[in-house]
C-alpha positions in Angstrom: 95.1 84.5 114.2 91.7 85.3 112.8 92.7 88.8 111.3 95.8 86.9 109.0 92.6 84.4 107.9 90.5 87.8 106.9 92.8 89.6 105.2 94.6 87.3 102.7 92.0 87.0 101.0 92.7 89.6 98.1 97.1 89.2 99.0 99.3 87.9 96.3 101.7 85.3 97.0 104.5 87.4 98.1 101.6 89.0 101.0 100.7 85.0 102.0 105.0 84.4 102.7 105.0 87.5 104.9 101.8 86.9 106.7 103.0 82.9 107.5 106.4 84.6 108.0 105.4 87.2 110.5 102.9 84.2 112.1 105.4 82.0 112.8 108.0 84.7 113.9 105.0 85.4 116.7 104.7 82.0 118.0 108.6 81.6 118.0 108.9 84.3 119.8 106.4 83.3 122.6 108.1 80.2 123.2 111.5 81.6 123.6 113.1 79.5 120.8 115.9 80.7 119.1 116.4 80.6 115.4 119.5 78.4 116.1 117.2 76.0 117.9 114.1 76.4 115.4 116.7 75.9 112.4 118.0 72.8 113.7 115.0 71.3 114.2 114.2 71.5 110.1 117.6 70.3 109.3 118.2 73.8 108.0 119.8 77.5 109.7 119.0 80.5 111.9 119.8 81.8 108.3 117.2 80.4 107.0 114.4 80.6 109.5 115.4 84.5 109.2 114.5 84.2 105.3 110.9 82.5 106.1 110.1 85.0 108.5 110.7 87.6 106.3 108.9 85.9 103.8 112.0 85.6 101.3 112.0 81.8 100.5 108.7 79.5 99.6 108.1 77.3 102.4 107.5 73.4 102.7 104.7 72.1 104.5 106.4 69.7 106.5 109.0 72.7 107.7 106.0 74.7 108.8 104.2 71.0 110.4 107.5 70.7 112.4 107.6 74.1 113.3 104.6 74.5 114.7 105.0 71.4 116.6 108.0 72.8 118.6 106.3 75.8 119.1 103.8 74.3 120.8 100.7 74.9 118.2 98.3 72.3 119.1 94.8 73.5 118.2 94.2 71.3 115.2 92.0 74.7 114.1 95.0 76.9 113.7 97.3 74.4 112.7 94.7 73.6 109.1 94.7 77.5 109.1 98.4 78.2 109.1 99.0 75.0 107.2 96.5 76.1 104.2 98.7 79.0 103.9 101.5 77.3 102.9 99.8 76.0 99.6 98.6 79.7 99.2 102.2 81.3 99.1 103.1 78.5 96.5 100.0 80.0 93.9 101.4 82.5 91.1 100.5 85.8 90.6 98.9 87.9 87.1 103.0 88.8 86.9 104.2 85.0 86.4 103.8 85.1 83.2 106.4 87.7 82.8 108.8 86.1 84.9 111.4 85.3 81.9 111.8 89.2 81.7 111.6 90.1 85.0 114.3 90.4 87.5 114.0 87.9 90.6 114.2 90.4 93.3 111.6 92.4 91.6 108.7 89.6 91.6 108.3 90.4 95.3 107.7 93.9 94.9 105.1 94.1 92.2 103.3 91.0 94.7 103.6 93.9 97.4 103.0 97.1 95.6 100.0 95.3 94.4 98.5 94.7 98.2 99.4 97.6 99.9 97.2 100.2 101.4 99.8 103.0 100.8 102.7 103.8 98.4 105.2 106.6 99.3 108.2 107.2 96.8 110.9 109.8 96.3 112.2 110.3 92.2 114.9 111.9 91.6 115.6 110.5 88.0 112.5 109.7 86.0 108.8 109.5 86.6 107.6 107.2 88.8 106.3 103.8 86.9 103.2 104.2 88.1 102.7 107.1 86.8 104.0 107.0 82.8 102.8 106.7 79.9 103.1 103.3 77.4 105.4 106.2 75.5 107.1 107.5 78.4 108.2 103.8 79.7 109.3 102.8 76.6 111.8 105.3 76.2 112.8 104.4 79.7 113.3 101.2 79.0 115.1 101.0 75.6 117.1 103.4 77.5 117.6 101.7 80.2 118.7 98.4 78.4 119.6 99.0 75.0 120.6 95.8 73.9 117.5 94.0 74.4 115.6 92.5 71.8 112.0 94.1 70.7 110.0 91.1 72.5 111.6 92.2 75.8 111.3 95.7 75.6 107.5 94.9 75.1 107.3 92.7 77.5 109.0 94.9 80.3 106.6 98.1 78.9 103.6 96.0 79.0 104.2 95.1 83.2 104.8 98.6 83.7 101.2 99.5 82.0 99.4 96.4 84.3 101.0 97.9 87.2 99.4 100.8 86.7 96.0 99.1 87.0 96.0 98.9 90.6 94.9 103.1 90.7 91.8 102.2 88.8 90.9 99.3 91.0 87.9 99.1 93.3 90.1 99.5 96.5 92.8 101.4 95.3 95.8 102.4 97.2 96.9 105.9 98.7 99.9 107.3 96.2 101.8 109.8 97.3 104.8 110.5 94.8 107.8 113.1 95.5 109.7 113.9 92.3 112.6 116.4 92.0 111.9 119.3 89.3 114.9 117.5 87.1 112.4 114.7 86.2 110.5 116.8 85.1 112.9 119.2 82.1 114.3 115.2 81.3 112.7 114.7 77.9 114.3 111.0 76.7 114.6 112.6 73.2 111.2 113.8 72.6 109.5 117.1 74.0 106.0 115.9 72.4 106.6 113.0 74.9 107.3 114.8 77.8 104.3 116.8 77.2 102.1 114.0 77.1 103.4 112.3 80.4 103.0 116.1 82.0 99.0 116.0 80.8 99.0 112.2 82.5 100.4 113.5 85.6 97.5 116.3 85.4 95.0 114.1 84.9 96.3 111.6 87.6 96.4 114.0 90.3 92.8 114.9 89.9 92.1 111.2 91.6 91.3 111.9 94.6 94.1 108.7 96.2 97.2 110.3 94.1 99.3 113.2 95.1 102.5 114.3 93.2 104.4 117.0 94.9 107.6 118.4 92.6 110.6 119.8 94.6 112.1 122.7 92.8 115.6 123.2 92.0 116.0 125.4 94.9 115.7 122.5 97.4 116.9 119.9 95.3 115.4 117.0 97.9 119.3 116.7 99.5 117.5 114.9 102.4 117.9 111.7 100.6 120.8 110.7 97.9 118.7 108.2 96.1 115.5 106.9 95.1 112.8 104.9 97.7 109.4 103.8 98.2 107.5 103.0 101.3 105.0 100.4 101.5 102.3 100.2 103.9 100.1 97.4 104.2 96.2 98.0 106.1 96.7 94.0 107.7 98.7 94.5 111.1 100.6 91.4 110.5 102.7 92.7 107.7 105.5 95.2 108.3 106.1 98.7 106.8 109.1 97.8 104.2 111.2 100.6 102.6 112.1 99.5 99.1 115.7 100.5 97.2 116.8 99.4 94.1 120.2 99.3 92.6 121.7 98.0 89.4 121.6 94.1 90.3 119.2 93.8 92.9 117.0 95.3 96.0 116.9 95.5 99.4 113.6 95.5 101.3 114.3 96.7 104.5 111.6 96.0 107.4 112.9 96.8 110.9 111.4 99.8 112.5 114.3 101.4 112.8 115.0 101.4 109.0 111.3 102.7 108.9 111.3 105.1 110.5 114.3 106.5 109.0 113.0 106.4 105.4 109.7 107.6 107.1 111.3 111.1 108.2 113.1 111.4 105.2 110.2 111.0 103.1 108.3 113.3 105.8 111.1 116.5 104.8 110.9 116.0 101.4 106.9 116.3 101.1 108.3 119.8 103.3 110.5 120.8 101.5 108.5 120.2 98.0 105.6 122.4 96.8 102.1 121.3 98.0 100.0 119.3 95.8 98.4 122.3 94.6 101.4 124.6 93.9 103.0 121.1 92.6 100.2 121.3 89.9 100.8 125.0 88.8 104.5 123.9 89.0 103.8 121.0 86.0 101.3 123.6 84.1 103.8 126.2 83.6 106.6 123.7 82.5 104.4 122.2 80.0 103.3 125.5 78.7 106.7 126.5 78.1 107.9 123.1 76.4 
């Protein structure tokens, strides 16, 4: 219980919910109650003591005060603990404020991107957003939702570039991007662009926590059909989650199993790509010959 107290200290709200979640999961568990039985006992479902362990819903502090109870949590010490977490996951993050243009099931994933230790993805389409320029994510974006009014479009550019500030920070995380050599020809209407987001990538992959490795046309990254990222988190309570997204939503998936497949799959592509050396060569000589 002492390691969840020392590590959410720096965690978003979205990192509190899965700490509490994964907490109360633990001392579910060790009582043998079912999520029928726990459920019931907070006028609610196994349904939804699923979604708190996960950390998908906010929680309520008399939920968590009757949980603990049946689980047998008596030490007043780690009962003020758990329960101080519970106002914690209900604090807003730097991203609130762009909530009106955000998608719901994307607020999680900015929270977690923002605490984990390390960030594997697989692009297959466009750079990853981590990676692009102000330029580069515009023409993503107005692409990407043409209808949308100026304010938006700013608005949705300007979260990308805050993301990004997470590289620069003073514990930043390991990156370790995959793109297919497609992303890289894919100019969005303007070659000047492109060779400006090929000079960021350049200058990126001189950090010494970011590695881009391209797969060429040859291999084509066949491994995996779409577009993923891993995120891996240095506090033991909190899961590995393999992140998907898809026109209207996301799924975060957590089980080991899932891992571990997304983990191999990620594991052939950084095989079959270039290494991060030839990877570099690979994006000088394409922006020479733009």
């Amino acid at each position: 219980m002492a390691a969840a107290e020392s590590n959410v200290g720096r965690a978003g709200p979205s990192v509190r919910r899965l700490i509490l979640g994964s907490q109360l999961r633990r001392l579910r568990e060790k009582a043998g109650i079912s999520c029928a039985e726990a459920g019931y006992s907070i006028r609610g479902s196994a349904s939804k003591i699923s979604r708190m362990e996960t950390g998908r819903i906010s929680f309520k502090e008399r939920d968590v005060q009757d949980l603990l109870t049946l689980y047998g949590l008596s030490d007043p010490d780690e009962r003020a603990q758990l329960l101080s977490l519970v106002a914690q996951t209900r604090q807003t993050g730097w991203w609130h404020r762009y909530n009106e243009r955000m998608p719901k099931w994307f607020e999680d994933y900015v929270g977690l991107e923002e605490a984990a230790s390390r960030i594997q993805s697989w692009e297959l389409q466009f750079m990853p957003g981590l990676l692009q320029t102000e330029e580069y994510a515009r023409a993503v974006v107005t692409h990407g939702h043409p209808r949308a009014a100026g304010e938006t479009i700013d608005s949705m550019v300007d979260l990308r570039m805050r993301r990004q500030k997470i590289l620069g920070g003073q514990h930043p995380p390991r990156l370790w991007m995959v793109v297919d050599e497609s992303v890289l020809h894919r100019s969005l209407g303007s070659v000047a662009m492109l060779k400006k987001q090929i000079d960021k990538l350049l200058e990126l992959t001189e950090l010494s926590h970011v590695s881009l490795q391209v797969i060429p046309f040859a291999k084509s990254g066949y491994v995996a059909e779409g577009a993923f990222s891993i995120l891996r988190f240095a506090e033991t309570e909190l899961p590995d989650i393999a992140y998907i997204e898809h026109l209207t939503g996301a799924l975060y998936l957590e089980r080991p199993d899932e891992i571990e497949v997304y983990g191999r799959a990620f594991d052939r592509l950084v095989v079959d790509a270039e290494t991060p050396r030839g990877s570099r060569q690979f994006l000088e000589k394409i922006r020479a010959d733009l």
